[in-house]
FIDRENDREN-59609 format. One line per 2 residues: number of its first residue (from 1); for each residue y, x, z of C-alpha. Coordinates in Angstrom, 2 decimals. Example, Ala and Ser with C-alpha at 12.3 -4.5 7.8 and 13.67 -1.06 7.14 Angstrom:
BEGIN
1> -4.50/12.30/7.80 | -1.06/13.67/7.14
REM end
This chain:
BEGIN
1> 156.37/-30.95/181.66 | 156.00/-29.91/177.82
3> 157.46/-26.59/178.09 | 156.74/-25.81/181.30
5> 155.07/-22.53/180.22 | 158.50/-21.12/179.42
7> 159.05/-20.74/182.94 | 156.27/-18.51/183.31
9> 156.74/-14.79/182.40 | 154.54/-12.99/179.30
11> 152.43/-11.09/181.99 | 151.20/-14.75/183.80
13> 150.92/-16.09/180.11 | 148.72/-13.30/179.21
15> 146.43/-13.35/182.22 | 146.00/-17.45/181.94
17> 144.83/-16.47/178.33 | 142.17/-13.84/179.12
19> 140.43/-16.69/181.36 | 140.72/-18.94/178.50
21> 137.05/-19.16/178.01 | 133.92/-17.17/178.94
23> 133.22/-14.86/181.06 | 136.65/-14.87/183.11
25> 137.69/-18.49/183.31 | 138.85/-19.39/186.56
27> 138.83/-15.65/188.01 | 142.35/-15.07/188.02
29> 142.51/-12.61/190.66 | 140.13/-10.24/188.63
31> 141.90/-10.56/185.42 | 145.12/-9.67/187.14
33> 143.45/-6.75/188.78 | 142.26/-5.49/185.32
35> 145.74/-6.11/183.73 | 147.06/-4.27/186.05
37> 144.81/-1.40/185.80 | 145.50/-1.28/182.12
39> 148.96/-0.95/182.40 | 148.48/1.74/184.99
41> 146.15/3.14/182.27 | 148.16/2.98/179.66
43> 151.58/4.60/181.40 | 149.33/7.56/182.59
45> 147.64/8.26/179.04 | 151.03/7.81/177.24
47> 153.82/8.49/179.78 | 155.51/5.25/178.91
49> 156.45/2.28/180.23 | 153.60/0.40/179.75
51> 155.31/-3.31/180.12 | 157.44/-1.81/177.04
53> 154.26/-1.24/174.98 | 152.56/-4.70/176.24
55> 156.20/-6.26/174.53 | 156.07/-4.14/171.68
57> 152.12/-5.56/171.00 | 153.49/-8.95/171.32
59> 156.41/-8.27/168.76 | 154.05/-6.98/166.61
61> 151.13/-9.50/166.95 | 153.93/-12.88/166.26
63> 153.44/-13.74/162.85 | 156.74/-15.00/160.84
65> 155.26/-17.71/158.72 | 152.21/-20.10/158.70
67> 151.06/-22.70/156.38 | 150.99/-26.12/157.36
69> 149.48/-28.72/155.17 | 151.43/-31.45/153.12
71> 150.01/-35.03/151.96 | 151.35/-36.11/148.66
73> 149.48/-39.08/148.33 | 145.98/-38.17/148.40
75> 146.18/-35.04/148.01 | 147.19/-32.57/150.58
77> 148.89/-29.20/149.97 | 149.54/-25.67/152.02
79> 152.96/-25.14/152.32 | 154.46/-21.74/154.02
81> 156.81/-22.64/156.87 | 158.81/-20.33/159.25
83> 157.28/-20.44/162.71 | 159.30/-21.38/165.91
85> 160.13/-18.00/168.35 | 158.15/-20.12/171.11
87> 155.04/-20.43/168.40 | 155.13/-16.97/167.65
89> 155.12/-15.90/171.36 | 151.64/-18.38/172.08
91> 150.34/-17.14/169.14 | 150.75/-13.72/169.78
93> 149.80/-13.99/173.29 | 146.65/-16.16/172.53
95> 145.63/-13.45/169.61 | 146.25/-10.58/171.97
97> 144.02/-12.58/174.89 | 141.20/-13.65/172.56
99> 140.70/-10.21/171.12 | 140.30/-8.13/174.72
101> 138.03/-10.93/175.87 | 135.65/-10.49/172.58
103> 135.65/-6.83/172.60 | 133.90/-7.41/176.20
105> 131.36/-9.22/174.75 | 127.85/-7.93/174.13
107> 129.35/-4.40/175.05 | 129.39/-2.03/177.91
109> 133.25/-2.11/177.42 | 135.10/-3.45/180.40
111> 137.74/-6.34/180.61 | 140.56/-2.75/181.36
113> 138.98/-0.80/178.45 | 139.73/-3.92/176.52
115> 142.75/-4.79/177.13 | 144.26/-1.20/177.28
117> 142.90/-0.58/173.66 | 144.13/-4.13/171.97
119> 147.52/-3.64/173.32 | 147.56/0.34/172.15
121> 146.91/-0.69/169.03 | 149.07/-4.16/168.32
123> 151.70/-1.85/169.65 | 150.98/0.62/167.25
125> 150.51/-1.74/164.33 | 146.90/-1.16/163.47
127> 145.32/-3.73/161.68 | 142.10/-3.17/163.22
129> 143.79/-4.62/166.22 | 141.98/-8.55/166.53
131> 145.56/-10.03/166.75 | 147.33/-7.58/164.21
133> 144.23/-8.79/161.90 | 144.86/-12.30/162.32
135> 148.67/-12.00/162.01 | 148.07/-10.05/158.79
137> 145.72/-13.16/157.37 | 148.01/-15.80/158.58
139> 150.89/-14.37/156.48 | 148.86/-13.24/153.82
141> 147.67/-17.48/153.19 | 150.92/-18.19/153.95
143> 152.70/-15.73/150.83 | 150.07/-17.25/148.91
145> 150.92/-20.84/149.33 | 154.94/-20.08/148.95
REM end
């Protein structure tokens, strides 16, 4: 089924992304048990609600626009397009997945440490978030091609 994934909540989404590739593919149950430690982290460092903060880093991470390219002949051309609400959610979910896994590696950093800081700081905005970063270059290409 194509969309089949938008059956599945963000949380599941999320999870299936950090075992992507590396050193967690295929062990779901200990990416869900370090998800789930994260959040706990994250709701007793901040006294929030941490599944409010995990949407909030999603929000943030979804970039508006991307460039797709354009053949006029033989020549091909970036052209700035809106993206769809379901691109924006895989794309911020992917981002958000890609950059706990690679703050793991070749650190002492845990798959928890890593997730609790990447979401902290897509929620807060910072661009030295991995997914902030890369939403912040995507529509920067894209202005530039409008």
């Amino acid at each position: 089924m194509w969309f089949g994934k938008s059956k599945l909540s963000v949380v599941e989404r999320f999870i299936n992304g950090l075992m992507r590739t590396g050193r967690y593919s295929g062990k779901k149950l200990s990416t869900a048990k370090a998800f789930e430690a994260a959040l706990d982290r994250i709701a007793e460092r901040d006294g929030v609600n941490p599944l409010q903060v995990f949407v909030d880093a999603i929000s943030n991470a979804a970039p508006m626009e991307e460039i797709t390219r354009i053949k006029f002949g033989a020549v091909s051309q970036p052209k700035a397009v809106d993206s769809a609400p379901s691109r924006r959610l895989d794309v911020a979910i992917r981002h958000l997945a890609k950059g706990a896994t690679q703050a793991t590696h070749k650190s002492k950093k845990t798959l928890t440490q890593a997730i609790v800081t990447e979401i902290s700081k897509a929620a807060a905005g910072d661009v030295t978030s991995y997914a902030i970063g890369k939403k912040e270059e995507v529509e920067r290409i894209a202005a530039s091609a409008r």
